[in-house]
Backbone as a printed PyTorch tensor [residue, N CA C, xyz], in Angstrom:
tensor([[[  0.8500,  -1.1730,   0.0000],
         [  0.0000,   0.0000,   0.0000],
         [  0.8950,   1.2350,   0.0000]],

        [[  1.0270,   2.3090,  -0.9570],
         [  1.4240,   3.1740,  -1.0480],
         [  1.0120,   4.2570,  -0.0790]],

        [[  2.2520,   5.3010,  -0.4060],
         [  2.0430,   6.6500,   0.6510],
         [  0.2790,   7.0130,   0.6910]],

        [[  0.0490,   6.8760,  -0.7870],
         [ -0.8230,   8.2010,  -1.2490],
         [ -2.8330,   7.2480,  -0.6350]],

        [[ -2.1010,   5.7410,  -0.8180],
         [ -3.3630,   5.1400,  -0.6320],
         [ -3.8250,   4.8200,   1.4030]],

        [[ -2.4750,   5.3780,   1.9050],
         [ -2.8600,   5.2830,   3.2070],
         [ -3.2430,   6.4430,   3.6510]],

        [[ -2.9670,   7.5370,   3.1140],
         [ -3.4430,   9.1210,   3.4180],
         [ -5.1960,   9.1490,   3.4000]],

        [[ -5.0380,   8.0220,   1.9940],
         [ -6.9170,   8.4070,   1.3330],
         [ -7.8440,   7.7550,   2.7610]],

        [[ -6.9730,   6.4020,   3.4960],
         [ -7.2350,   5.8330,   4.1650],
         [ -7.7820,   6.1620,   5.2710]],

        [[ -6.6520,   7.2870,   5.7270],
         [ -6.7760,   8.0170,   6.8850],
         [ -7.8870,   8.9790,   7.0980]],

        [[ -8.0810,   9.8080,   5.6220],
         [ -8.7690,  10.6280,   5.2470],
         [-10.4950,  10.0470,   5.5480]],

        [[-10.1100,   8.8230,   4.8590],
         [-12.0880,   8.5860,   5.1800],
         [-12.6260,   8.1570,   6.4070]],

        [[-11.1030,   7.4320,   7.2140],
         [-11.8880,   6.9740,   8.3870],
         [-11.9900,   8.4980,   9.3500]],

        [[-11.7210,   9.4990,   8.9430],
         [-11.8610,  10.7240,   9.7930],
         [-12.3530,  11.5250,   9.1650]],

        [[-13.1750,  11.6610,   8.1730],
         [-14.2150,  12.8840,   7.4680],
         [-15.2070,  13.5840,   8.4600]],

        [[-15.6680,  12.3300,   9.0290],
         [-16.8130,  13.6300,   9.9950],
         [-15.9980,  14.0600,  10.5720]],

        [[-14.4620,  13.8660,  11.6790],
         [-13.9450,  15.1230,  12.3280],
         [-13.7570,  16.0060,  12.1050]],

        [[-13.1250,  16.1110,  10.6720],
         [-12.6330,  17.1670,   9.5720],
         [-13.5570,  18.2230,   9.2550]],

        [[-15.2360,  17.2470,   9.1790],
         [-16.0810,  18.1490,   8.7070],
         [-16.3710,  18.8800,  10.0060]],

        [[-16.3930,  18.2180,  10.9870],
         [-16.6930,  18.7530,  12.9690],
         [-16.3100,  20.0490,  12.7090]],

        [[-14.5850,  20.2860,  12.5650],
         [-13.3040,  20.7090,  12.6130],
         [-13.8110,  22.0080,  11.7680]],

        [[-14.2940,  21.7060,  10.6510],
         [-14.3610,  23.2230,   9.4990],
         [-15.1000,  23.9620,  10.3410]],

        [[-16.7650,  23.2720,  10.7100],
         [-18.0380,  23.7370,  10.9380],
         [-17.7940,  24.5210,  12.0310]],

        [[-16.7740,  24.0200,  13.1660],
         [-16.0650,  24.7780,  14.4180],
         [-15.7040,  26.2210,  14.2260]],

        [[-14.6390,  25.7960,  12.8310],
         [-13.9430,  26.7700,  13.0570],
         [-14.7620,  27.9450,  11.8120]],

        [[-15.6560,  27.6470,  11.0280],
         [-16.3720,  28.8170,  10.8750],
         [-17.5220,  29.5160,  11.8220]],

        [[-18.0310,  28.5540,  12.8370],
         [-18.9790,  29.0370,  13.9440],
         [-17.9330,  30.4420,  14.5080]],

        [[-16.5910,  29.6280,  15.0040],
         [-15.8740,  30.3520,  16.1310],
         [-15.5670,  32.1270,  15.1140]],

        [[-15.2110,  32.1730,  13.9110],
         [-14.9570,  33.3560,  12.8570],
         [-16.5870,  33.8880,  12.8610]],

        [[-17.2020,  33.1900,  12.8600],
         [-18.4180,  34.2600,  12.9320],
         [-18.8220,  35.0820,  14.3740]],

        [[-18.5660,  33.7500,  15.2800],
         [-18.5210,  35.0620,  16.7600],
         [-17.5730,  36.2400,  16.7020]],

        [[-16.4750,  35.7760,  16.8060],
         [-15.2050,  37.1850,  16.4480],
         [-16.0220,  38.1760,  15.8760]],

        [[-16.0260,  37.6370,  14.6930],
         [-16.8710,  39.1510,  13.8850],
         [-18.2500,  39.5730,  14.4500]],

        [[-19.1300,  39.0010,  14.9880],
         [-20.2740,  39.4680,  15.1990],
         [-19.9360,  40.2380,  16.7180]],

        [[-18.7460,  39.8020,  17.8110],
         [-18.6880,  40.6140,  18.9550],
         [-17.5370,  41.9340,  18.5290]],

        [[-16.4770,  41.4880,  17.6390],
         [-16.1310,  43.1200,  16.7920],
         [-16.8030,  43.9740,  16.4220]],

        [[-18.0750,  43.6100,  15.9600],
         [-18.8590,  44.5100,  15.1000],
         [-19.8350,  44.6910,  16.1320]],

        [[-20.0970,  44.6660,  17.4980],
         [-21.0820,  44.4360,  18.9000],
         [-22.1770,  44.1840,  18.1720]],

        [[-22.6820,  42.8050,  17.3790],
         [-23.7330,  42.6410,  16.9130],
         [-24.1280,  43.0390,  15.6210]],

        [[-23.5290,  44.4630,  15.2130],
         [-24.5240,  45.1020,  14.5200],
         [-24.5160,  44.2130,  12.7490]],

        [[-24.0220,  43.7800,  12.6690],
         [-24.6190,  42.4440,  11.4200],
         [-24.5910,  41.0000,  11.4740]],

        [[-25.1640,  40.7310,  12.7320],
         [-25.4400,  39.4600,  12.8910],
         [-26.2850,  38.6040,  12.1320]],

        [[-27.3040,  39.1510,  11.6810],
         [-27.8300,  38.4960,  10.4550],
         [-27.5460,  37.7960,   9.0980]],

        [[-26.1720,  39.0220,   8.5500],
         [-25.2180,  38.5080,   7.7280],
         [-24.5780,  37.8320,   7.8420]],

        [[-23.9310,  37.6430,   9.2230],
         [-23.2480,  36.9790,   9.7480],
         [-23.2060,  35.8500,   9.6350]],

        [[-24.7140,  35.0380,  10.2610],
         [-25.1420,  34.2800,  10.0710],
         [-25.1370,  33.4340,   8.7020]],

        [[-25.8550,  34.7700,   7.8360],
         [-26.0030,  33.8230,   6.2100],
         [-24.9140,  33.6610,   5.9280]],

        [[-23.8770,  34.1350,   6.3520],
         [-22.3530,  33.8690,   5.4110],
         [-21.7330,  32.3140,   6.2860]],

        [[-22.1450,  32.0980,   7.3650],
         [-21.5920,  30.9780,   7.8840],
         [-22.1750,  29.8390,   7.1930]],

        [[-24.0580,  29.9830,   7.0490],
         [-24.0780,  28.7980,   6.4940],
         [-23.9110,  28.3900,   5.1180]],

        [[-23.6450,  29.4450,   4.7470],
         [-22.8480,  29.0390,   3.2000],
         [-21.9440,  28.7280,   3.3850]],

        [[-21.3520,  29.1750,   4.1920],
         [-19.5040,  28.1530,   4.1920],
         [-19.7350,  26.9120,   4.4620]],

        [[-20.8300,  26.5840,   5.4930],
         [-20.9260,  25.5430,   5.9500],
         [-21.5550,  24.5800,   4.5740]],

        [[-22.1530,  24.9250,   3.7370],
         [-22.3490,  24.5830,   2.9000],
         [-21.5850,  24.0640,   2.0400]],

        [[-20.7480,  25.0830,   1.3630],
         [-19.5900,  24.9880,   0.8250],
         [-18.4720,  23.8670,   1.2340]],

        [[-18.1320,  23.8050,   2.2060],
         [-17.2920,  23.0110,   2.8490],
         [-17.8300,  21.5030,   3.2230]],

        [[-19.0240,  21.4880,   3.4030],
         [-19.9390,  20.6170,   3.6910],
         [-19.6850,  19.2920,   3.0030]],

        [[-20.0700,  18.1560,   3.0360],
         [-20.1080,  16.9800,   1.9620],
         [-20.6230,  17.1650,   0.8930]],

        [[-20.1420,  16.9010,  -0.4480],
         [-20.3990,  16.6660,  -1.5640],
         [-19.5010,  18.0360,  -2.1890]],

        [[-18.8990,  18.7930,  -1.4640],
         [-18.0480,  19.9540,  -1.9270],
         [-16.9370,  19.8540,  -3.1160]],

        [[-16.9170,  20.2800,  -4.3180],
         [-16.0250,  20.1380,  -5.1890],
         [-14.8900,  21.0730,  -4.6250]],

        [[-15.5290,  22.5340,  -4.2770],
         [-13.7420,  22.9250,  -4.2090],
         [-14.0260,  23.9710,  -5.5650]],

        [[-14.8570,  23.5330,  -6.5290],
         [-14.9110,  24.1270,  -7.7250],
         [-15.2570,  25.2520,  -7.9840]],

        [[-15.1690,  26.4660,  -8.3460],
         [-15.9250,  27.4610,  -8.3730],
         [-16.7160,  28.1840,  -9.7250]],

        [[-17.5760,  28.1060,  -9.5220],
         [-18.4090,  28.9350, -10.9330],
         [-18.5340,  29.9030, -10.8290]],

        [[-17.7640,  30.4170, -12.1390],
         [-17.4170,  32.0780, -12.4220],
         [-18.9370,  32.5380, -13.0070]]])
């Protein structure tokens, strides 16, 4: 078994942490900004997290359409 096929290995038996791990760390970037800004666009705030969360989410290419 090669380098590249034990990485993939590693990779799947730990996807939900990874995904845990993103979803964390865009929750934790949206507090920052919403107590920098004392609230005042928390709403946006919001919608922009769950698009990341989206984005990042399962089934994510990575790809972007211009």
């Amino acid at each position: 078994m090669g380098f590249l096929d034990k990485a993939s290995d590693v990779l799947a038996q730990n996807a939900g942490k990874v995904e845990t791990a993103f979803e964390t760390g865009i929750d934790k970037a949206g507090e920052f900004v919403d107590e920098r800004t004392k609230g005042k666009y928390t709403d946006a705030i919001h919608k922009v997290q769950e698009e990341a969360k989206k984005a990042a989410g399962p089934g994510a290419t990575g790809d972007r359409q211009n």
